[in-house]
PDB file of N, CA, C and O in Angstrom:
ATOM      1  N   UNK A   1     -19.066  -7.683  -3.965  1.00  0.00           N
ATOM      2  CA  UNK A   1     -18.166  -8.787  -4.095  1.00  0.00           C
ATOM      3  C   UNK A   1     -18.828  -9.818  -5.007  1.00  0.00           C
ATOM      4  O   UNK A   1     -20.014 -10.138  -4.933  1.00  0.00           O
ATOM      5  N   UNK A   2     -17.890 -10.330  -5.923  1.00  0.00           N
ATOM      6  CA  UNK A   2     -18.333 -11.550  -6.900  1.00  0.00           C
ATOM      7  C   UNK A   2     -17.394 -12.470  -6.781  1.00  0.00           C
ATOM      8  O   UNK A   2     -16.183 -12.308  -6.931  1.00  0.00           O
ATOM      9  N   UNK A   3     -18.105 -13.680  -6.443  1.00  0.00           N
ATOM     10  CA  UNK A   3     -17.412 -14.842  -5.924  1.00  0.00           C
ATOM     11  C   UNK A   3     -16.962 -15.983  -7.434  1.00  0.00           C
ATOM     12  O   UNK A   3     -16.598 -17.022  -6.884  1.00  0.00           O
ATOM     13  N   UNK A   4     -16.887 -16.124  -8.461  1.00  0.00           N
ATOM     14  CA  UNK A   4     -16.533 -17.235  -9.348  1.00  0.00           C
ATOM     15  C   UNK A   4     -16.671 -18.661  -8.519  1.00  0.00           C
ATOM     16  O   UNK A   4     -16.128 -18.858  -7.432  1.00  0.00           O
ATOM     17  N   UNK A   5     -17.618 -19.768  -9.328  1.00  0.00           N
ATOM     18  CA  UNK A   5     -17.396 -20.849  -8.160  1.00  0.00           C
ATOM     19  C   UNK A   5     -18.009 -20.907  -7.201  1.00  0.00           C
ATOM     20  O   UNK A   5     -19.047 -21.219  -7.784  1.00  0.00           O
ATOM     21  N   UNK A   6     -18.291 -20.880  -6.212  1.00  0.00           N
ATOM     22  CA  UNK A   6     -18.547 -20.411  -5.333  1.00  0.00           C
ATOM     23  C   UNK A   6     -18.513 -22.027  -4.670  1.00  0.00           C
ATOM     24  O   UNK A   6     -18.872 -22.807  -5.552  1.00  0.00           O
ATOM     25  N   UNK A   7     -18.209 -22.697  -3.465  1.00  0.00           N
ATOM     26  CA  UNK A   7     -18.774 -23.994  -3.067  1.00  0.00           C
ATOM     27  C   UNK A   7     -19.502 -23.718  -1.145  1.00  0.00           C
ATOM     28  O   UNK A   7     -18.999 -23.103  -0.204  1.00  0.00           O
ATOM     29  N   UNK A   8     -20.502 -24.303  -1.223  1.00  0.00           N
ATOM     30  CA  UNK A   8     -21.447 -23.971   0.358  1.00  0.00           C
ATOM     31  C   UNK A   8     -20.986 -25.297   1.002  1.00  0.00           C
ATOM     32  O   UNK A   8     -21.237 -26.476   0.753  1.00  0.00           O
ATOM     33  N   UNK A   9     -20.195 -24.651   1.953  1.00  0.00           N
ATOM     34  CA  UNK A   9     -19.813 -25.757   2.522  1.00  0.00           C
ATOM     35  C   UNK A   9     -20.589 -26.145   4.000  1.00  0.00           C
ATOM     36  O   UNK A   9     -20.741 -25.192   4.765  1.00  0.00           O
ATOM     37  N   UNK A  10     -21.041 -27.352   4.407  1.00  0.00           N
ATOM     38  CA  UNK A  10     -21.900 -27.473   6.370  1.00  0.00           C
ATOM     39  C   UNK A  10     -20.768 -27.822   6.784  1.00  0.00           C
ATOM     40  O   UNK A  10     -19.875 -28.589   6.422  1.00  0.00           O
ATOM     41  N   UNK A  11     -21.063 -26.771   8.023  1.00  0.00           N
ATOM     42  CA  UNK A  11     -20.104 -27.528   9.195  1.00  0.00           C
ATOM     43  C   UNK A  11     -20.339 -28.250  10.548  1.00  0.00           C
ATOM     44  O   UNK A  11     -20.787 -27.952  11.656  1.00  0.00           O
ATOM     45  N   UNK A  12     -19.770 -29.455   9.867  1.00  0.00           N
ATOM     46  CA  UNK A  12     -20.392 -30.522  10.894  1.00  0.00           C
ATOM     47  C   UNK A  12     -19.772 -30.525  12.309  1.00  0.00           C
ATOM     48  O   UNK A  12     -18.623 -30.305  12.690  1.00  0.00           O
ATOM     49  N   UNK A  13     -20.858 -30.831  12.934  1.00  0.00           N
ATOM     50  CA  UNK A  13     -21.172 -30.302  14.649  1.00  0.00           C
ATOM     51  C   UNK A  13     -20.606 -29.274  15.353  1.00  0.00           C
ATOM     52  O   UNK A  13     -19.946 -29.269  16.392  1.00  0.00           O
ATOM     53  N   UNK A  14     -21.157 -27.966  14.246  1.00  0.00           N
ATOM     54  CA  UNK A  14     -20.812 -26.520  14.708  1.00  0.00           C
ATOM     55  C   UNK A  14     -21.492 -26.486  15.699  1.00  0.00           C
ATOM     56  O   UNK A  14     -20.890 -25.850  16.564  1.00  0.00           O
ATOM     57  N   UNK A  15     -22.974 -27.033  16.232  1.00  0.00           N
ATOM     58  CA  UNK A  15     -23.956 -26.835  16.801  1.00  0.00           C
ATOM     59  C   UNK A  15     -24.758 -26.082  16.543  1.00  0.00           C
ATOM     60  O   UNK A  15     -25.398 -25.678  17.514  1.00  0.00           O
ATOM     61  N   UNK A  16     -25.145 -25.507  15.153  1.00  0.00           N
ATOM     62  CA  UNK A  16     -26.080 -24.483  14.539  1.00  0.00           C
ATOM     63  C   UNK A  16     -26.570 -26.039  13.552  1.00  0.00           C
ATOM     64  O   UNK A  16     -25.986 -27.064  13.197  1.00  0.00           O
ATOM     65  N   UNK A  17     -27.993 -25.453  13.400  1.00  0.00           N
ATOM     66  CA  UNK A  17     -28.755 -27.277  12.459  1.00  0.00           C
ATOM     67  C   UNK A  17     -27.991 -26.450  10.847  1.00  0.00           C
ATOM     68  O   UNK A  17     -27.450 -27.258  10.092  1.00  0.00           O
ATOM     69  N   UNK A  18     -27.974 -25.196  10.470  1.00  0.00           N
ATOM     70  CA  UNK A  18     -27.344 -24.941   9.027  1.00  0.00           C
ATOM     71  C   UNK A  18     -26.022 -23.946   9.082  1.00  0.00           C
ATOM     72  O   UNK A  18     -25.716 -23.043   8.304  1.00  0.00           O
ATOM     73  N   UNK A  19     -25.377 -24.400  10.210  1.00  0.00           N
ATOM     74  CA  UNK A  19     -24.358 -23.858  10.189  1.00  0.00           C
ATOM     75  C   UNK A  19     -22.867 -24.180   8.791  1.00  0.00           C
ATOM     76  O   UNK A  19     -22.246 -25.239   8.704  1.00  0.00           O
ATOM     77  N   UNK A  20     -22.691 -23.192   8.078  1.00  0.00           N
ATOM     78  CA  UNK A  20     -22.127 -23.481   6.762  1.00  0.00           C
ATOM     79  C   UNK A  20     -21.253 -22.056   6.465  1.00  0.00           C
ATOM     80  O   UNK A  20     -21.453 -21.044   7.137  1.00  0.00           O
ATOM     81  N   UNK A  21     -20.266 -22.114   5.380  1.00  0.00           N
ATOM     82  CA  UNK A  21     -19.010 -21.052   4.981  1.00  0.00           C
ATOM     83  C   UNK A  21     -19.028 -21.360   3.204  1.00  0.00           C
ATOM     84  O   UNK A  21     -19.383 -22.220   2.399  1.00  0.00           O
ATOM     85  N   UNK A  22     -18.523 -20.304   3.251  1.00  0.00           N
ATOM     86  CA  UNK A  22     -19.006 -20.550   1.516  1.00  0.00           C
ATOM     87  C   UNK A  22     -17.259 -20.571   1.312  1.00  0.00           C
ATOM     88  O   UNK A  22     -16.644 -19.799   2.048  1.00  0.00           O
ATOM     89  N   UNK A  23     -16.609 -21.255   0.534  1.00  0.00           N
ATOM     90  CA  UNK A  23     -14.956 -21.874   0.046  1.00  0.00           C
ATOM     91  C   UNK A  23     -15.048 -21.625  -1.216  1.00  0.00           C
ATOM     92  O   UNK A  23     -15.848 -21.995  -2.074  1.00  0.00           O
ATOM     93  N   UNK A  24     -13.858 -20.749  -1.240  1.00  0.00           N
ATOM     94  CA  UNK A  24     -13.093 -20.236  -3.050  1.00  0.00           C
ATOM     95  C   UNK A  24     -11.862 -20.966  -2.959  1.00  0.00           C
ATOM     96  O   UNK A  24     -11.026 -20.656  -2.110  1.00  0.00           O
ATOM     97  N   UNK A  25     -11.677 -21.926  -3.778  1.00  0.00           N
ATOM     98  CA  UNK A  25     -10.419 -22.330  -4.226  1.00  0.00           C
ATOM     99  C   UNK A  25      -9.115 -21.220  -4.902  1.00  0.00           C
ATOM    100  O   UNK A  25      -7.926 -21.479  -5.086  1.00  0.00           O
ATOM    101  N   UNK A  26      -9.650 -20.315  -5.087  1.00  0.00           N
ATOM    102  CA  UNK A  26      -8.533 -19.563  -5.454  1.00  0.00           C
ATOM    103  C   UNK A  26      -8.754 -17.683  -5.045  1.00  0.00           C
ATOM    104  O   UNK A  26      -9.684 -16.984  -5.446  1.00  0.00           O
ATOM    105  N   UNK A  27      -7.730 -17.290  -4.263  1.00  0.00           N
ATOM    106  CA  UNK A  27      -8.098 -15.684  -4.490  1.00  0.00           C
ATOM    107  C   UNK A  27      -8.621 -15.069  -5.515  1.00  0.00           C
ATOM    108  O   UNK A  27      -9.460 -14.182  -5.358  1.00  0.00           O
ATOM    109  N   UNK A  28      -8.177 -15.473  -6.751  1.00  0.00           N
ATOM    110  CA  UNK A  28      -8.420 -14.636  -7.855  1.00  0.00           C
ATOM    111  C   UNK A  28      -9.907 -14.684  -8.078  1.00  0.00           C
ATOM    112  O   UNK A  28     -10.397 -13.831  -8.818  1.00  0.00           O
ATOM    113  N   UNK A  29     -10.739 -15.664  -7.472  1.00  0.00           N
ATOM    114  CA  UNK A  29     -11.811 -16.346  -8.212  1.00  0.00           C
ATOM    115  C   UNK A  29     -12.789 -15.069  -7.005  1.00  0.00           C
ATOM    116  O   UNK A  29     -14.013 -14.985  -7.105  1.00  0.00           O
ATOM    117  N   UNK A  30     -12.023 -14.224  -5.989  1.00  0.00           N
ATOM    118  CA  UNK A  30     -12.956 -12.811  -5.208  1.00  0.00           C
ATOM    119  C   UNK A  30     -12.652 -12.224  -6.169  1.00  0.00           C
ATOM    120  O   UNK A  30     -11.574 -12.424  -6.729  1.00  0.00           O
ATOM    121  N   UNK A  31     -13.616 -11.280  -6.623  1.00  0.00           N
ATOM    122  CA  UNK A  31     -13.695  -9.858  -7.694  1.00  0.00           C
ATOM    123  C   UNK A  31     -14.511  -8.965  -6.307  1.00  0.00           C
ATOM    124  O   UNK A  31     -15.547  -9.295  -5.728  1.00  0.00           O
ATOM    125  N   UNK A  32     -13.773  -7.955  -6.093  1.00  0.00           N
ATOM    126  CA  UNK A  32     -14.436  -7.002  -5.422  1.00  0.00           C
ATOM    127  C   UNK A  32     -15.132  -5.756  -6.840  1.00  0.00           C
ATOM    128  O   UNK A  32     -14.730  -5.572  -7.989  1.00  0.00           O
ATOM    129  N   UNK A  33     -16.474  -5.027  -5.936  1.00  0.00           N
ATOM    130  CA  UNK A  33     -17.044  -4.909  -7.153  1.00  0.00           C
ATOM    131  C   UNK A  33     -17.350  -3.617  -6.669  1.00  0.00           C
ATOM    132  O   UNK A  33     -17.660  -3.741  -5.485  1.00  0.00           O
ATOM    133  N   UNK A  34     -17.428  -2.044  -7.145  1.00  0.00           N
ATOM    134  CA  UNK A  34     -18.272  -1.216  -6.829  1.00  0.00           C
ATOM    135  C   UNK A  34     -19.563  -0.802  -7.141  1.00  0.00           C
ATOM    136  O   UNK A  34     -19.678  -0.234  -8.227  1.00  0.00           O
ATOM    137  N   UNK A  35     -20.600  -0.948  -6.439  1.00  0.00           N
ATOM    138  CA  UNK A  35     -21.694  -1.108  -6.653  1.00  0.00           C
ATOM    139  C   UNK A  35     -22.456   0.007  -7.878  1.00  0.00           C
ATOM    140  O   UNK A  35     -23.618  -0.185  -8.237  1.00  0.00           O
ATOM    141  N   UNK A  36     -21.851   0.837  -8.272  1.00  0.00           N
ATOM    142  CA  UNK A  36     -21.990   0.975 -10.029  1.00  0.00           C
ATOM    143  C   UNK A  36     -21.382   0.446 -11.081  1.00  0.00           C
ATOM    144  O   UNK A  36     -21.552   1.146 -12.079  1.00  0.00           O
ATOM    145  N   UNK A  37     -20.705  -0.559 -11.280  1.00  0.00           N
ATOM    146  CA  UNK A  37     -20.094  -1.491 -11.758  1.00  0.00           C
ATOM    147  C   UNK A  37     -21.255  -1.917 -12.922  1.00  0.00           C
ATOM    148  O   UNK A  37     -22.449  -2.210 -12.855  1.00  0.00           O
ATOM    149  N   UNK A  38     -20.201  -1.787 -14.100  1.00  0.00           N
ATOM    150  CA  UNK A  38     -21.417  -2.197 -15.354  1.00  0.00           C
ATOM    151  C   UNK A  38     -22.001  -4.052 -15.250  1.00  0.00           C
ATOM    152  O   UNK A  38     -23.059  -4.487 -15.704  1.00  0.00           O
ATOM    153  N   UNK A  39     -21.219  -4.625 -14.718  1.00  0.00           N
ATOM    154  CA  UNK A  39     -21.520  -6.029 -14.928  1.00  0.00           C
ATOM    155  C   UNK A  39     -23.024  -6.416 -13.879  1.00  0.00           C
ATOM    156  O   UNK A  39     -23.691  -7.450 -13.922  1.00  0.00           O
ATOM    157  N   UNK A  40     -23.294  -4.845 -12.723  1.00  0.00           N
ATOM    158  CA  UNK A  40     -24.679  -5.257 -12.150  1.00  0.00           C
ATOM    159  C   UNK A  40     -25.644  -4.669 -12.411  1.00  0.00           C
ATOM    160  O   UNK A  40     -26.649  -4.604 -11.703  1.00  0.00           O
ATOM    161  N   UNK A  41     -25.387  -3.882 -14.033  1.00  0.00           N
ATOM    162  CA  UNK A  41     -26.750  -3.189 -14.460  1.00  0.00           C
ATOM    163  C   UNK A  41     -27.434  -4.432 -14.765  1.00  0.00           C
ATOM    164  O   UNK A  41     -27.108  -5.510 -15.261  1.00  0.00           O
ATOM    165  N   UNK A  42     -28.976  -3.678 -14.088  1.00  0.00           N
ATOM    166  CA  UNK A  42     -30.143  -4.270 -13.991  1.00  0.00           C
ATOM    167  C   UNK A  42     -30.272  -5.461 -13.200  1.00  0.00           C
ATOM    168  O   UNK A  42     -31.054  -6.351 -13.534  1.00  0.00           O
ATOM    169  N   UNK A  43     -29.532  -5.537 -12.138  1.00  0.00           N
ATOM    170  CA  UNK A  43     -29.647  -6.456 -11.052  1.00  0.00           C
ATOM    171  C   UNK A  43     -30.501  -5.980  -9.807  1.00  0.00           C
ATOM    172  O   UNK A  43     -30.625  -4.768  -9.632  1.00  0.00           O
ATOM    173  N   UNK A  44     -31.031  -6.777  -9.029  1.00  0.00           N
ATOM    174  CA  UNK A  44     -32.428  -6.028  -8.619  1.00  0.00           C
ATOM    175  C   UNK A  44     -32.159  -6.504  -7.476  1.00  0.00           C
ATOM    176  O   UNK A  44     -32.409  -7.709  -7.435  1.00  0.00           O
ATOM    177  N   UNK A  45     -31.693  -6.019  -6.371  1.00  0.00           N
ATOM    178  CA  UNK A  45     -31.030  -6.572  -4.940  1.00  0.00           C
ATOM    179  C   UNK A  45     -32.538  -6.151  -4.164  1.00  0.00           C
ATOM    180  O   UNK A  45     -33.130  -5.086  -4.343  1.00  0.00           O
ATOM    181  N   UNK A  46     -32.984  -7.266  -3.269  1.00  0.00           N
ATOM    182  CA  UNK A  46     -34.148  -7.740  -2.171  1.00  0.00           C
ATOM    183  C   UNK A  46     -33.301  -6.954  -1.235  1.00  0.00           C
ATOM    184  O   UNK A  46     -34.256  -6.258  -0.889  1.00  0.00           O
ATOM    185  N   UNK A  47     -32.234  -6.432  -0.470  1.00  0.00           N
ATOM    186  CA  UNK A  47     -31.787  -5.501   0.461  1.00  0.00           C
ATOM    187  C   UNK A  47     -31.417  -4.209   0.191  1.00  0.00           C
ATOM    188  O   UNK A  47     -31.459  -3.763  -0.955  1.00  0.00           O
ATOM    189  N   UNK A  48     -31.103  -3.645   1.021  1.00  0.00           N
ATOM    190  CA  UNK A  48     -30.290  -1.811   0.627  1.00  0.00           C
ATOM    191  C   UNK A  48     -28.818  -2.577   0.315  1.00  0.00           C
ATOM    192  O   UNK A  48     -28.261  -3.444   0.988  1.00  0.00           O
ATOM    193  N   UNK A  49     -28.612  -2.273  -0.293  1.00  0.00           N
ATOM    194  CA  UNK A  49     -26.675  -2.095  -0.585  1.00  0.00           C
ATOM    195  C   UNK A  49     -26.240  -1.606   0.408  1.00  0.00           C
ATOM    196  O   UNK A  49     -26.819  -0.558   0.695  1.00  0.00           O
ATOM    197  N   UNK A  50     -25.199  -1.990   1.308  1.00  0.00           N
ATOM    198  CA  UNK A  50     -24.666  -1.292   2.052  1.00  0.00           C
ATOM    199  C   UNK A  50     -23.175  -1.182   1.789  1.00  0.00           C
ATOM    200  O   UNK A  50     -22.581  -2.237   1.561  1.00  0.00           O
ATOM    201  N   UNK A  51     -22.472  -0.011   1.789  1.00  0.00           N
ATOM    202  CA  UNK A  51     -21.495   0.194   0.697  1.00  0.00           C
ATOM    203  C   UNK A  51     -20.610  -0.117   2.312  1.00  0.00           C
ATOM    204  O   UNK A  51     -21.091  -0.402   3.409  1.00  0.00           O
ATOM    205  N   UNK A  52     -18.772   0.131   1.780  1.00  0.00           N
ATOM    206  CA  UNK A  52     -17.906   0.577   2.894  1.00  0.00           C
ATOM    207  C   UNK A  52     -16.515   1.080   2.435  1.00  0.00           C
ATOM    208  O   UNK A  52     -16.454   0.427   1.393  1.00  0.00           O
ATOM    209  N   UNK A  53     -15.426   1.732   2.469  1.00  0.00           N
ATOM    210  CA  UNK A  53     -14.477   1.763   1.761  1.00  0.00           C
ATOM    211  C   UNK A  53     -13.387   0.847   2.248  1.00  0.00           C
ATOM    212  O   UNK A  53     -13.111   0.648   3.431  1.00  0.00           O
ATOM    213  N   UNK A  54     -12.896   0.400   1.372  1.00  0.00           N
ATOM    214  CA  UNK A  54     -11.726  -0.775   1.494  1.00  0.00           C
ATOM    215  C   UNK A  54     -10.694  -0.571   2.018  1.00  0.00           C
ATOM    216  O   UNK A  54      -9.753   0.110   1.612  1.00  0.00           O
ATOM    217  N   UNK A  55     -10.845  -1.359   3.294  1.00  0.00           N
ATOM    218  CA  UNK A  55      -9.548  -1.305   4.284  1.00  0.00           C
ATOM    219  C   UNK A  55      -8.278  -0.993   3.636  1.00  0.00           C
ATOM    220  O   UNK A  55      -7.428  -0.722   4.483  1.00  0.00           O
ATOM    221  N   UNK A  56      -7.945  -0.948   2.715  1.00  0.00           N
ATOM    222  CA  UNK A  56      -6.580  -0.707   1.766  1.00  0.00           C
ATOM    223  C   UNK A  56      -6.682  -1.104   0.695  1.00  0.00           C
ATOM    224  O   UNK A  56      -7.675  -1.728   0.321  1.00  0.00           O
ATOM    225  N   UNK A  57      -5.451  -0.776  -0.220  1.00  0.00           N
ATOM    226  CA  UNK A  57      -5.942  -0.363  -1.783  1.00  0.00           C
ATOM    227  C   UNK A  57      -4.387  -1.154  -2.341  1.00  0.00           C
ATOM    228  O   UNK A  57      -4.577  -1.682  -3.437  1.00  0.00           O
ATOM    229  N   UNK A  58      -2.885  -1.345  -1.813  1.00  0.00           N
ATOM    230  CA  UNK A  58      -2.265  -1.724  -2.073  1.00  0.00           C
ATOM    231  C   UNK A  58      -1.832  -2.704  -1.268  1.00  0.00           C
ATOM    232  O   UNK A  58      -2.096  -2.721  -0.066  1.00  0.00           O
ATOM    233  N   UNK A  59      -0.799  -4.027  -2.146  1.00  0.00           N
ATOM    234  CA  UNK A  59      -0.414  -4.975  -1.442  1.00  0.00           C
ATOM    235  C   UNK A  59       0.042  -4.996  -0.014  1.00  0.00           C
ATOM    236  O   UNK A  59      -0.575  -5.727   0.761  1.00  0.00           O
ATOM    237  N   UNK A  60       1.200  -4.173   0.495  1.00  0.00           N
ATOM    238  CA  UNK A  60       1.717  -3.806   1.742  1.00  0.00           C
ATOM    239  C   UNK A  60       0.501  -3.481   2.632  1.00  0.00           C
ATOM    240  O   UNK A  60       0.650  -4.065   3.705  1.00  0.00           O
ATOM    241  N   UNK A  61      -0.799  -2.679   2.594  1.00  0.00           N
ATOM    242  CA  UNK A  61      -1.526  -1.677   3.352  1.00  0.00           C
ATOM    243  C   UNK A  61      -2.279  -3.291   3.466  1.00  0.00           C
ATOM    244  O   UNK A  61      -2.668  -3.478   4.619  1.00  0.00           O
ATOM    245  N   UNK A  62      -2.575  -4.523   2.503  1.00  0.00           N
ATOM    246  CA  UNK A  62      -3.472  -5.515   3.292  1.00  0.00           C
ATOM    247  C   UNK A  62      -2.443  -6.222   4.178  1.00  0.00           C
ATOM    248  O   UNK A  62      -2.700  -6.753   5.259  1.00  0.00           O
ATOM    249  N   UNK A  63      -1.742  -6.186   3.830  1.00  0.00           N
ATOM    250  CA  UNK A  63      -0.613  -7.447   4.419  1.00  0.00           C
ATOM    251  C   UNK A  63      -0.716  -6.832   5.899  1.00  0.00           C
ATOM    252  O   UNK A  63      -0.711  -7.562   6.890  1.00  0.00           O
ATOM    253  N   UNK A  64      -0.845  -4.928   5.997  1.00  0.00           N
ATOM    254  CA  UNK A  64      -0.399  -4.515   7.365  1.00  0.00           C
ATOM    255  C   UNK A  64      -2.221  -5.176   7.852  1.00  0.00           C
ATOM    256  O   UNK A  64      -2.195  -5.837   8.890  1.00  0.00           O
ATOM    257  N   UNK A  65      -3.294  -5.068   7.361  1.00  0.00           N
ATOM    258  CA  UNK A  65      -4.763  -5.553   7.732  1.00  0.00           C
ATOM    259  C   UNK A  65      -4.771  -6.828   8.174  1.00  0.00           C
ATOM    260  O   UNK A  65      -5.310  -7.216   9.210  1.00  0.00           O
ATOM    261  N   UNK A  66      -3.917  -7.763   7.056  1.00  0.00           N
ATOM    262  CA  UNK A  66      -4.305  -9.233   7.494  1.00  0.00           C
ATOM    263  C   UNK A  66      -3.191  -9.197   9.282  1.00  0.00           C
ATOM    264  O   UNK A  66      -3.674  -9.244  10.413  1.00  0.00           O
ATOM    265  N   UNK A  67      -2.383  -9.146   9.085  1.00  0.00           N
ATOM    266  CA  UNK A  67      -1.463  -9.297  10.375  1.00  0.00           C
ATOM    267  C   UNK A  67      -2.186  -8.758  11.791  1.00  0.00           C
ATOM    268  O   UNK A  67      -2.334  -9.342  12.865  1.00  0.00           O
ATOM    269  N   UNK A  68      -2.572  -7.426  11.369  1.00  0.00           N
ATOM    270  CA  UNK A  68      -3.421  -7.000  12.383  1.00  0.00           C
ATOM    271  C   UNK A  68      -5.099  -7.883  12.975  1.00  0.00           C
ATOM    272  O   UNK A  68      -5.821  -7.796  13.968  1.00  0.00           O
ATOM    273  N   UNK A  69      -5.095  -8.413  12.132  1.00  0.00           N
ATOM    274  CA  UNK A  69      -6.009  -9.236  12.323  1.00  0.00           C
ATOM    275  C   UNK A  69      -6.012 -11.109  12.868  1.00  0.00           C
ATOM    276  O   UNK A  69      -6.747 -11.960  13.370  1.00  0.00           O
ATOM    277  N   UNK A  70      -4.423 -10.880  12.251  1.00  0.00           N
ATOM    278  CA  UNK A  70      -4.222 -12.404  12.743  1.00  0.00           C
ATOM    279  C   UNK A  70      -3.825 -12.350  14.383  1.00  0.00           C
ATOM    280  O   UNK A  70      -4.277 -12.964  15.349  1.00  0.00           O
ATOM    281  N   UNK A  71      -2.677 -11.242  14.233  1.00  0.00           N
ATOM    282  CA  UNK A  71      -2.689 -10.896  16.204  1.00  0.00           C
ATOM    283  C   UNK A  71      -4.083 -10.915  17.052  1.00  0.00           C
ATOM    284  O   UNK A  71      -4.324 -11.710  17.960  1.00  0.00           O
ATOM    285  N   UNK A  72      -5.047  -9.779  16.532  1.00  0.00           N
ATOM    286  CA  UNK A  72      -5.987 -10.360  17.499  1.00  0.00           C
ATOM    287  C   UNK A  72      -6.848 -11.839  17.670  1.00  0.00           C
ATOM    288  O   UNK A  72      -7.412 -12.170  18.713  1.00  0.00           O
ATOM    289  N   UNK A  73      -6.815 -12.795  16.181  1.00  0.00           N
ATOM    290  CA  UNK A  73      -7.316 -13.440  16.691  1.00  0.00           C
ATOM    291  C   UNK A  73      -6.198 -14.610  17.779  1.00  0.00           C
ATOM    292  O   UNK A  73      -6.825 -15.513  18.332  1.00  0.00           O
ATOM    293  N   UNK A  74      -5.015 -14.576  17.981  1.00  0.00           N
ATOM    294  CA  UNK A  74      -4.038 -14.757  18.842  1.00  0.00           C
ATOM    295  C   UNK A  74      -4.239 -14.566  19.978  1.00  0.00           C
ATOM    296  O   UNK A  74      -4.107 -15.514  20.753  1.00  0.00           O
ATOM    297  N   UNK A  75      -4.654 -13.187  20.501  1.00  0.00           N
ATOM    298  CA  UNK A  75      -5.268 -12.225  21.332  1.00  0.00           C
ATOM    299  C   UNK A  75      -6.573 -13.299  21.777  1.00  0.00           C
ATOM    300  O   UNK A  75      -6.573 -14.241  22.569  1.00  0.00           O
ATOM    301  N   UNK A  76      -7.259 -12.944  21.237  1.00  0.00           N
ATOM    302  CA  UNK A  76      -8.540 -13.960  21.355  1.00  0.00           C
ATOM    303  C   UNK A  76      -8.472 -15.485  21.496  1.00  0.00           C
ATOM    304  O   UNK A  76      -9.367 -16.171  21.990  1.00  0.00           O
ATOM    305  N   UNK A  77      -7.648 -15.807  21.148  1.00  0.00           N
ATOM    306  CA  UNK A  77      -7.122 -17.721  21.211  1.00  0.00           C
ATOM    307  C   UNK A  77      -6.854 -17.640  22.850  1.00  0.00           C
ATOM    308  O   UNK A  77      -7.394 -18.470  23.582  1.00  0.00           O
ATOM    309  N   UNK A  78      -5.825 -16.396  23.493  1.00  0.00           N
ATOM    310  CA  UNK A  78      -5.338 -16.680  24.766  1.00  0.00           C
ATOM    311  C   UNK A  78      -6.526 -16.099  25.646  1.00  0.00           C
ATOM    312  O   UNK A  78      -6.570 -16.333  26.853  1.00  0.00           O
ATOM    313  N   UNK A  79      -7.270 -15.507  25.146  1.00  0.00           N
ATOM    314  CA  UNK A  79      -8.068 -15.109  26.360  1.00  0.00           C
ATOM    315  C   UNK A  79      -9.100 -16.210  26.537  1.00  0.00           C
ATOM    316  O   UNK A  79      -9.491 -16.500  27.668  1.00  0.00           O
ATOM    317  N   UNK A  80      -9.533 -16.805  25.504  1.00  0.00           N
ATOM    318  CA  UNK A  80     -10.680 -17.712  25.319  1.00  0.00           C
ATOM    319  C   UNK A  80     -10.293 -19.157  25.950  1.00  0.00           C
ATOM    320  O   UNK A  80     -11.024 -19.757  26.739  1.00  0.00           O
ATOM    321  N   UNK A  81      -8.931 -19.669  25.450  1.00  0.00           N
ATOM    322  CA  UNK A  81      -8.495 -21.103  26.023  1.00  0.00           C
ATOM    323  C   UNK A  81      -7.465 -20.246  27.164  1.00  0.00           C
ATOM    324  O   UNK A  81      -6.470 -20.950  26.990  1.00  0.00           O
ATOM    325  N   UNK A  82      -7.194 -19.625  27.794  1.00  0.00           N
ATOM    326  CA  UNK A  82      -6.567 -19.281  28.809  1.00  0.00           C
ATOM    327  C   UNK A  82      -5.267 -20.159  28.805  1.00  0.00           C
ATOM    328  O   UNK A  82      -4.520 -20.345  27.844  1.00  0.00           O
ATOM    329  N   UNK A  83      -5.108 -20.836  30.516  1.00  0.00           N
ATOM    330  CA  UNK A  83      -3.693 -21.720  30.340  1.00  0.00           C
ATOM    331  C   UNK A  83      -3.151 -23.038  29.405  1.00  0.00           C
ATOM    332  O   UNK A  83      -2.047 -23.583  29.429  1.00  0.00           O
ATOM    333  N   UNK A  84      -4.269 -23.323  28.627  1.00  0.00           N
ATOM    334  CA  UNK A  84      -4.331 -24.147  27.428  1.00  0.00           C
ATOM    335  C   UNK A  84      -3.471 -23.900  26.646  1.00  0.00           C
ATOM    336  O   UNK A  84      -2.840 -24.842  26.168  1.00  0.00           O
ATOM    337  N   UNK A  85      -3.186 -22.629  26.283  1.00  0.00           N
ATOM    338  CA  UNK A  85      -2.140 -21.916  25.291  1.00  0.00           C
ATOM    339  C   UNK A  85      -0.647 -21.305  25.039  1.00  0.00           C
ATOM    340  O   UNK A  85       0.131 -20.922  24.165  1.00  0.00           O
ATOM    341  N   UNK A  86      -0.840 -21.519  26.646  1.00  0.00           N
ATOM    342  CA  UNK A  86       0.255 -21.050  27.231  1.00  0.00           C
ATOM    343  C   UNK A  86       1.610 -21.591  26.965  1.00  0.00           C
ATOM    344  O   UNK A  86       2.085 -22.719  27.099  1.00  0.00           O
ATOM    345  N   UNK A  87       2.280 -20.038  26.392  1.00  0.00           N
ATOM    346  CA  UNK A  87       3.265 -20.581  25.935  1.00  0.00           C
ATOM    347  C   UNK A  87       4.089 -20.216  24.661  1.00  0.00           C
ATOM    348  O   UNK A  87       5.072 -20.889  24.348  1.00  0.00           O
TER     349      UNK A  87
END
């Protein structure tokens, strides 16, 4: 992944002393990258690469990823705040 931009954002009183999220103003500005990709010859990565294949490849197949993902965190909102949510 190549981020354009990139801004490090802290988040104040996460309760971590460098608790922080890194913010792209724009989708376009993610480039997903495959790690033979000419733009990282001769880049010299301090870790192993760890590869994965991409949850989906067309518009519809993320849209079905993001949704599935927004339910559970829904899922997770009601189990976590319980009768708080209710409703």
């Amino acid at each position: 992944m190549a981020i354009r931009e990139p801004w490090l954002k802290m988040a104040a009183g996460a309760g971590a002393p460098y608790a922080g999220f890194m913010r792209v103003d724009s989708p376009s500005d993610v480039v997903m990258l495959d790690p033979s990709d000419p733009i990282l010859h001769g880049i010299v990565w301090y870790t192993t690469i760890m590869t994965a294949p991409l949850a989906a490849t067309t518009a519809e197949q993320w849209k079905g990823v993001g949704n599935k993902f927004f339910g559970m965190r829904s899922s997770f909102q009601r189990r976590l705040l319980g009768p708080a949510v209710s409703g």
